[in-house]
Rosetta silent file (secondary structure, phi, psi, omega in degrees, C-alpha in Angstrom):
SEQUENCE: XXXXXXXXXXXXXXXXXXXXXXXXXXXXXXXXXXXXXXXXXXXXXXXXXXXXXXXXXXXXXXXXXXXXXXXXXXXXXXXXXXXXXXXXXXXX
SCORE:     score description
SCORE:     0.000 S_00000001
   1 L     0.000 -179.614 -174.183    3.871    7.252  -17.631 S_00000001
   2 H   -69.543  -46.670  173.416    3.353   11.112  -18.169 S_00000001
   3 H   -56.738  -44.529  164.247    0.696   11.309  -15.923 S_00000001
   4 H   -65.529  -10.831  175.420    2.376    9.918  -12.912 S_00000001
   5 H   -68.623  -63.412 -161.675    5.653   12.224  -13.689 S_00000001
   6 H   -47.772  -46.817 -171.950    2.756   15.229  -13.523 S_00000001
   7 H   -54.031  -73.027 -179.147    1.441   14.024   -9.997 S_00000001
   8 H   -74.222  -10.435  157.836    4.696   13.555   -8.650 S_00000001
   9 H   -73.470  -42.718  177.868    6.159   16.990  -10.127 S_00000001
  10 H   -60.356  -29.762  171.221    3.161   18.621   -8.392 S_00000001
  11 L    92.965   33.185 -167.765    3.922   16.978   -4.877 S_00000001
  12 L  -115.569   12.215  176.752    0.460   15.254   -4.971 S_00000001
  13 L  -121.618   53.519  176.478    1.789   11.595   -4.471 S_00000001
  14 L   -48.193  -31.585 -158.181    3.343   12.956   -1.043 S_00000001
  15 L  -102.935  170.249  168.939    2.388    9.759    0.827 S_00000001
  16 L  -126.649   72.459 -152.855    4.012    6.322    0.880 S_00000001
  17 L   -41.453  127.911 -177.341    1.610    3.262    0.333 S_00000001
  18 L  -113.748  163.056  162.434    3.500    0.617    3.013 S_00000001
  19 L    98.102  155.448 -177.414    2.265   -3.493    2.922 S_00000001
  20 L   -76.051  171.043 -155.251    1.397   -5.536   -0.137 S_00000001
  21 L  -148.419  104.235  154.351   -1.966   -3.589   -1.757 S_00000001
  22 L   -57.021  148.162 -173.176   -4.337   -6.152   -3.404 S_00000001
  23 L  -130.887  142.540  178.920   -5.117   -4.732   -6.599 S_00000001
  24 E  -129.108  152.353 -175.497   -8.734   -4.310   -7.769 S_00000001
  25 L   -39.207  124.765  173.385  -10.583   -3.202  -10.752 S_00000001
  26 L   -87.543  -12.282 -166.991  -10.480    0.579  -10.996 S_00000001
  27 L  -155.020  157.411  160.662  -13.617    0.275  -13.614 S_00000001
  28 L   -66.136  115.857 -166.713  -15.819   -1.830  -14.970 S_00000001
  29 E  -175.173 -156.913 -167.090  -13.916   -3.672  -17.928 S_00000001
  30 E  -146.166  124.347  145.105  -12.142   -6.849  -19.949 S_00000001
  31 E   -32.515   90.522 -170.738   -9.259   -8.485  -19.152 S_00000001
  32 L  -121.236  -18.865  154.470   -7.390   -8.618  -22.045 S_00000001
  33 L  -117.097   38.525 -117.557   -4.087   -9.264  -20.910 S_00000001
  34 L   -85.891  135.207 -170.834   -2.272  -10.931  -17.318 S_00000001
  35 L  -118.786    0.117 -175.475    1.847   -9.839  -17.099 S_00000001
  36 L  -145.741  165.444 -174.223    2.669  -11.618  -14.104 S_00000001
  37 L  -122.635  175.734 -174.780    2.375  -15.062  -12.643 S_00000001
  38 L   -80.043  112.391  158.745    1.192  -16.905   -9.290 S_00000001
  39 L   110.448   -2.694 -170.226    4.444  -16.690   -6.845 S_00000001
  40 L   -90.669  179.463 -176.638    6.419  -13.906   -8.546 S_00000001
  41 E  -127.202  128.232 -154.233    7.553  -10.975   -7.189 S_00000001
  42 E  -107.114  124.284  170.490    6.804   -7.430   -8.075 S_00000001
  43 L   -95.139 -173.305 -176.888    7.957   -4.060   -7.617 S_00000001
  44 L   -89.596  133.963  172.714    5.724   -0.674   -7.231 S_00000001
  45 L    78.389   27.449 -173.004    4.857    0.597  -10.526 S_00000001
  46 L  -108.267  130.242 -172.990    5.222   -2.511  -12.088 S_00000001
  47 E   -61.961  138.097  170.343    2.129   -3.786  -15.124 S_00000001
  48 E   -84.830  -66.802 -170.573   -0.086   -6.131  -13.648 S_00000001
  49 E  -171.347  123.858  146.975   -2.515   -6.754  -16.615 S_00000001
  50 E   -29.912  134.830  172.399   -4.496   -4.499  -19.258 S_00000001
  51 E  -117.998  124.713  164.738   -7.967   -3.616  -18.729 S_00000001
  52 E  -113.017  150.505 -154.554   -9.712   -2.280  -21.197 S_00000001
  53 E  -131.786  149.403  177.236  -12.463    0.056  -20.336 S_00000001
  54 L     8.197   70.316  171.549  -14.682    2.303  -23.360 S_00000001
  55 L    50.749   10.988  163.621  -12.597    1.215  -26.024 S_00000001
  56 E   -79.792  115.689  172.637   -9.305    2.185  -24.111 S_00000001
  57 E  -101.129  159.656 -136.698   -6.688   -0.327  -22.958 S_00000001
  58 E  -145.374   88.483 -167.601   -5.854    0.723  -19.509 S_00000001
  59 E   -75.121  121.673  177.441   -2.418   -0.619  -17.658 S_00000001
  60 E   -51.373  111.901 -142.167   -2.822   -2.288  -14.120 S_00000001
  61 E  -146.707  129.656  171.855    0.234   -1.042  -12.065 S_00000001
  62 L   -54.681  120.758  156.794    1.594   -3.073   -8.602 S_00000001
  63 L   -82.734   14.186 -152.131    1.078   -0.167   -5.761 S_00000001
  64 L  -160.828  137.510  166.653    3.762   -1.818   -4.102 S_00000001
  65 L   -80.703  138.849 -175.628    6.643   -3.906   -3.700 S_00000001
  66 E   169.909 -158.662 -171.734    5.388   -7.718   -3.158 S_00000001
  67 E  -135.163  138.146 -178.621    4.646  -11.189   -4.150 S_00000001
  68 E   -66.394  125.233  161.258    1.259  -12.534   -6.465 S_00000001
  69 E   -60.578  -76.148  179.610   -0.561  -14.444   -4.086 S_00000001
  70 E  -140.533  164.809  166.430   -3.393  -15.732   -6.600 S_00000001
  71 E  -120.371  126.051 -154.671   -4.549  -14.052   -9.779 S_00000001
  72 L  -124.554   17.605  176.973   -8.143  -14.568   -9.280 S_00000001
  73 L  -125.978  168.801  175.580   -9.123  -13.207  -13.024 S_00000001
  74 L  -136.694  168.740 -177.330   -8.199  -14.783  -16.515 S_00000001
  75 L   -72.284  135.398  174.892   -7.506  -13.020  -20.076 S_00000001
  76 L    66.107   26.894  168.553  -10.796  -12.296  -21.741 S_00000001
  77 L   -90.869  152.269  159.908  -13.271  -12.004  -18.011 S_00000001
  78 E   -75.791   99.977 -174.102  -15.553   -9.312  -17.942 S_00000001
  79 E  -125.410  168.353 -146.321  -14.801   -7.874  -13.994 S_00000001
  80 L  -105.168  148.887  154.090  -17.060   -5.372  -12.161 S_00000001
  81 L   -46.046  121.187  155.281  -15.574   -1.772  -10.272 S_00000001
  82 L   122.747  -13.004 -149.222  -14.101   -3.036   -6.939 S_00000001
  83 L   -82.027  145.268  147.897  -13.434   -6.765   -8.112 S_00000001
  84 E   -70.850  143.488 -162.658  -10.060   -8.173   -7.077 S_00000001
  85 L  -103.170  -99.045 -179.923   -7.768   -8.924   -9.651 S_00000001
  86 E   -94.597  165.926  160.725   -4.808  -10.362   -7.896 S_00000001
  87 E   -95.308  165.952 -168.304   -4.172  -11.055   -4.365 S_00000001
  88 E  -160.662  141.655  161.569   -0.643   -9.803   -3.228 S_00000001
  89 E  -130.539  159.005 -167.673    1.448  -10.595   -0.203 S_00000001
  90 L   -89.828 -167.848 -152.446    4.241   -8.597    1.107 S_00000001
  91 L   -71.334 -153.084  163.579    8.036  -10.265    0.276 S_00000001
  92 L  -134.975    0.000    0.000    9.248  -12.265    2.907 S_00000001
């Protein structure tokens, strides 16, 4: 999206996340959608699931290339800052 073009025009995403990246709740928020399934495989930058946060829906994005372990949330939970969403393993 435009904000990650800005980030990476600026030279501020410099680093290179390596290893499958669990992905957890950036905010306190509702589930409103899951895009992926239990066994598939995922690239970096790829939607996870919609969050919606203060009346905003708010796209989950894969930090990583990998595979869904478990999705440990369901369309329409209520999850806390910090909670794990999915688990992720890296490919094989």
């Amino acid at each position: 999206d435009a904000d990650d073009q800005i980030v990476e025009r600026f030279g501020l995403s410099a680093y290179k996340v390596q290893g499958a990246q669990d992905i957890k709740a950036p905010m306190p928020g509702l589930v409103l959608k899951i895009m992926v399934k239990n066994g598939e495989t995922v690239s970096a930058g790829q939607p996870i699931l919609i969050l919606e946060a203060m009346k905003m829906e708010n796209v989950i994005k894969a930090a990583t290339d990998g595979v869904v372990a478990t999705i440990e949330v369901g369309g329409g939970d209520a999850v806390e800052k910090g909670q794990l969403l999915v688990k992720m393993t890296e490919q094989a």
